[in-house]
C-alpha positions as a printed Julia matrix, in Angstrom:
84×3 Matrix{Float64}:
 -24.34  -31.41   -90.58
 -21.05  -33.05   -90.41
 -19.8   -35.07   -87.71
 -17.81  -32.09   -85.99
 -21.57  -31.09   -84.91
 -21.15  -33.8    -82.15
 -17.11  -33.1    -82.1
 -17.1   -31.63   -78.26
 -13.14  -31.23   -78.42
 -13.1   -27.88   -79.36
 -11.29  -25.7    -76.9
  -8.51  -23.33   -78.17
  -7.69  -21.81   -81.48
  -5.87  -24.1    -82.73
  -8.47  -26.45   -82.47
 -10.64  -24.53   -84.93
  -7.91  -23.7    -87.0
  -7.51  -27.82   -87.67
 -11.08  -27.87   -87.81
 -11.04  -25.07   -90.97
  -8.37  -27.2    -92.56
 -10.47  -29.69   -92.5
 -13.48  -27.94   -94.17
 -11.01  -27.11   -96.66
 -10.09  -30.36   -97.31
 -13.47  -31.81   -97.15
 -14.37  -29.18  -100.17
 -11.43  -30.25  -102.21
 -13.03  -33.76  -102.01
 -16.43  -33.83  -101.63
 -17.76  -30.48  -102.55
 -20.87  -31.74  -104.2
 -21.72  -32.42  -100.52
 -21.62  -29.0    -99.5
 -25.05  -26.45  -100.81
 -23.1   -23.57  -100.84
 -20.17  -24.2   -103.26
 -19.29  -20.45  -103.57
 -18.15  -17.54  -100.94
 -21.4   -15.16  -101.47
 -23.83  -18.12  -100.91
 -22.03  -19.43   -97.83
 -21.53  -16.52   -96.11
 -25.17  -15.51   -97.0
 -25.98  -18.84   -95.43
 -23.39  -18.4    -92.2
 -25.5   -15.38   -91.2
 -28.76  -16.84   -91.87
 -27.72  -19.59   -89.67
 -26.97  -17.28   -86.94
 -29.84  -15.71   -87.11
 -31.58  -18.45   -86.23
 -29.11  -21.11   -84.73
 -31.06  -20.53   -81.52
 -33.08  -23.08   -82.73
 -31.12  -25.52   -83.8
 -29.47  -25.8    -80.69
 -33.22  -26.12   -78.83
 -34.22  -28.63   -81.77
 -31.15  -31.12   -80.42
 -32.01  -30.28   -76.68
 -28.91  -28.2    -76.24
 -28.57  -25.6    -74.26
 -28.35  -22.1    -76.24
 -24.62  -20.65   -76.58
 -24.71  -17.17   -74.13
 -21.24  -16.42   -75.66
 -19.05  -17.48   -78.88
 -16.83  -20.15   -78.23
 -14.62  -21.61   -80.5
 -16.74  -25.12   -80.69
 -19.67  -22.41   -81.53
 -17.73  -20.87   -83.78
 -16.91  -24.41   -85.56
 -21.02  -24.9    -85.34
 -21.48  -21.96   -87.34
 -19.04  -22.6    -90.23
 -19.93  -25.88   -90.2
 -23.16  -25.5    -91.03
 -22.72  -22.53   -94.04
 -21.91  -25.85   -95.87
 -25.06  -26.97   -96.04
 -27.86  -24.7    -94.7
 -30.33  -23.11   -97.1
């Protein structure tokens, strides 16, 4: 995952909107990064990763989102980029 995994200054919408301008940018440059390069296979892979992000937050000793915030909702697209 990318470094907004640890990024704890997500708060408000405009926060996440920077943070998807990022992602965009970060495609534009360094998409061979990024496992899913096209919209079917990321979203496939955003609701995978819900389905079971229960565990990654468990796996890093987190404690399990009860309700979507928008740092949770940054989680989630962050990791479509890369989860299989």
């Amino acid at each position: 995952m990318s470094e907004s995994k640890q990024d704890k200054s997500i708060f408000t919408r405009k926060d996440f909107v920077v943070f998807i301008q990022g992602m965009e940018k970060d495609f534009r440059t360094n998409h061979e990064d990024w496992e899913n390069k096209d919209i079917p296979s990321f979203l496939d892979a955003l609701g995978r990763w819900v389905e079971d992000m229960d565990g990654y937050y468990m796996n890093h000793g987190l404690e399990v989102p009860k309700e979507l915030t928008w740092k949770v909702l940054c989680d989630i697209f962050d990791a479509a980029k890369i989860y299989e």
